[in-house]
C-alpha positions, 0 to 999 in steps of 0.5 A: 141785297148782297149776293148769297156768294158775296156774302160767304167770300165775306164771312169766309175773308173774316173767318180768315183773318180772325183765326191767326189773331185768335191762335196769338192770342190764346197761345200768348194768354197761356204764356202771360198766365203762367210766367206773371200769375202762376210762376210766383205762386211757386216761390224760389226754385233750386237753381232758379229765381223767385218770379215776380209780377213784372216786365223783368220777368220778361228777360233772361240768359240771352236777353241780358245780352241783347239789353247790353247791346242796346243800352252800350254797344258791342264789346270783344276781345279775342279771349276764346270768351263769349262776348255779345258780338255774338248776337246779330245787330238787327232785333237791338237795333230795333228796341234801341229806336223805341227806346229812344221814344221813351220805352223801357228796354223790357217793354220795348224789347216784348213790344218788338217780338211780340208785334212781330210775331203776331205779323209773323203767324199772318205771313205764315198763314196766308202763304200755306192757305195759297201754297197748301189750302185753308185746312193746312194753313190753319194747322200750321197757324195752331203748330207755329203758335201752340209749339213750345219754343214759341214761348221764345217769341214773346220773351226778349228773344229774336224768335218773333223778328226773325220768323217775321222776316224769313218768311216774309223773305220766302214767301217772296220768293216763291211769288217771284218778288225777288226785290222783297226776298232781297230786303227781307233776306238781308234783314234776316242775316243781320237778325240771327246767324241761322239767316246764314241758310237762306242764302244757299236756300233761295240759289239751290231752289232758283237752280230746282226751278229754273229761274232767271238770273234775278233769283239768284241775285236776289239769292246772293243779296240776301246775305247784304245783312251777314256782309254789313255786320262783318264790315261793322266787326272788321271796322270796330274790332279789327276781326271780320269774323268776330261774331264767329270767334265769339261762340267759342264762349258757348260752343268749342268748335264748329262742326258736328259734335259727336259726343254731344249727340250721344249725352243727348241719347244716353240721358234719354235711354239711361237718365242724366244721373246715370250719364254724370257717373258714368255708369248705371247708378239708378236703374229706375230711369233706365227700366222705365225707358225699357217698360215705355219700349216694350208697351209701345212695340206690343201696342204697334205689334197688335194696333189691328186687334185694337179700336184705332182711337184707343191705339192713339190714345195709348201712343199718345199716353206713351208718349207723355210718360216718356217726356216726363222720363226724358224731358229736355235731351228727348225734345231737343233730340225730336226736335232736329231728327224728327224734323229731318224725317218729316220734312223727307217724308213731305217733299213733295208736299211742300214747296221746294223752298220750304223743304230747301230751307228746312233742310239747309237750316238743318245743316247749319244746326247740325254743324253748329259744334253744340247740342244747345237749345235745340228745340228753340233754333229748330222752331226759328226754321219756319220750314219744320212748323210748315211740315208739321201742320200740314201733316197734322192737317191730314190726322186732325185727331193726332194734331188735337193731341198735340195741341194739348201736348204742346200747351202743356209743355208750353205753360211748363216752359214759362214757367221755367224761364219765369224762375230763369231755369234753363229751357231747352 
């Protein structure tokens, strides 16, 4: 007969591994539902495309890209143009192999980020329930699965692949297994530029902490993946720096770009129409905005004459009114500022090289020259989704909310870049 205890262990170690699995998929039912069933009920959108019933539906924008690489190669010429040396060689190099087995690129393209996904959210999972208990690691599984930039993990994007290796590469870490943090580091820089920031991350954290020499060589071996791919662009084309030269088709100059940044937060407080004449032309966005302040601080102000759950509620409605006046500049403003706050407010919560890497990443986007997609380069910064539920882990009735705030904008999402209208 088995212990009453070993039979707890048992059903708690199955509770455990049934969770991440369920959260990936219900988050990826939501996904599937709206891009192949729902998104070509609703036809041909201004700007957009007809969605169809198919594994084409799967690609766009980026997607293009990485399906030229993988079917090509790489292409440049020093023309200021943008040129898919720009995209990092790992995640194509990957579909390539099972192209060769006899896949389609679409098929295998959603194969790859989606198994790595899934992976992903058990790393993320297992390593919040050792850092920061079983209650946090749940919360962060729902966050990281239910947040709408997620959707970027199921399509043909790298999302999936390079959340699966920074974590790993973390996670290592922070257990001391240096020759992981190395291999999975350097996967994760020949994945997507943002790996740049675990290299300063692991020797900032290594200093914090002490560590031996090893830490910091692991630290410096991660950006093996950066330094092959500059060897590759220096062989091919002559130019070391030839996937930095190549953003100069999406982004102008590097550094923080000022102007971007305030567009952002005028189309927030005044609209998108009122930002392009260059004046106030429809007063209704702006006189909303104003209405949704005013409520906001007069519901602050007197929060304490008020039930707690309706002062959420209220919040929370408030909330969603302004995402429907501000959508996209809202999130993608929230989406970097609101993670700097969060991760500043838990410092001492979270393990030093999550708040490390959250906060180097967070300078590379702020230095990237560009307001670009935002919302998606933050949610690829594992850091910000960590921060967030554990957070949530502590206001269960907030994180309910958000939840349901994030399905909503996730299906939103799909849909959007089923009809290959721009998300983010």
């Amino acid at each position: 007969m088995v212990p009453k205890q070993l039979a707890s262990r048992d059903f708690l170690w199955k509770k455990d591994l049934i969770f991440p699995g369920m959260m990936w998929l219900a988050s990826r039912m939501v996904i599937w539902s709206a891009m192949l069933l729902l998104a070509p009920l609703l036809g041909m959108p201004p700007g957009g495309k007809a969605a169809t019933f198919s594994w084409e539906i799967f690609q766009a924008w980026d997607s293009i890209h990485y399906r030229n690489i993988a079917n090509f190669g790489y292409e440049y010429v020093s023309d200021g143009k943008g040129h898919n040396i720009a995209f990092f060689p790992f995640f194509p190099l990957i579909v390539r192999g099972l192209m060769s087995l006899g896949l389609p690129f679409e098929v295998a393209g959603v194969l790859v980020n989606n198994a790595a996904f899934l992976v992903a959210v058990y790393c993320v999972f297992f390593w919040m329930k050792e850092s920061c208990g079983t209650k946090a690691a749940r919360w962060v599984t729902a966050v990281i699965t239910w947040c709408p930039p997620s959707l970027f993990a199921t399509v043909i994007y790298t999302e999936g692949l390079y959340l699966l290796l920074s974590t790993m590469a973390l996670c290592a870490f922070e257990e001391g297994k240096y020759s992981w943090t190395a291999l999975c580091g350097a996967m994760a820089t020949a994945t997507r530029p943002t790996g740049i920031a675990l290299i300063p991350t692991f020797l900032i954290a290594a200093w914090r902490e002490k560590r031996s020499p090893v830490a910091y060589a692991a630290g410096l071996a991660t950006s093996t993946g950066l330094i092959l791919f500059s060897i590759y662009c220096a062989l091919e084309f002559n130019d070391p720096l030839a996937f930095v030269h190549a953003q100069q088709g999406w982004r102008a100059t590097l550094g923080f770009d000022w102007l971007s940044w305030w567009k952002m937060l005028v189309q927030i407080a005044a609209g998108t129409s009122n930002w392009k004449h260059g004046k106030i032309h429809d007063p209704s966005h702006p006189l909303l905005f104003a209405s949704i302040i005013i409520l906001g601080y007069l519901l602050w102000r007197y929060r304490h004459r008020l039930d707690p759950v309706k002062v959420d509620f209220g919040f929370a409605a408030l909330g969603f009114c302004l995402w429907i006046l501000a959508g996209d500049p809202l999130i993608n403003t929230v989406s970097v500022l609101g993670s700097a706050c969060l991760l500043w407010y838990l410092r001492k919560q979270l393990p030093v090289v999550t708040v490390v890497y959250g906060f180097c990443g967070l300078g590379l986007i702020l230095a990237s020259g560009g307001t670009w997609s935002l919302s998606r380069i933050a949610y690829g910064i594992v850091s910000f989704s960590i921060g967030l539920g554990v957070l949530l882990s502590s206001h269960p009735r907030w994180g309910y909310i958000t939840l349901c705030f994030f399905a909503i904008v996730l299906a939103s999402f799909s849909v959007r870049f089923a009809q290959q209208l721009w998300v983010g």
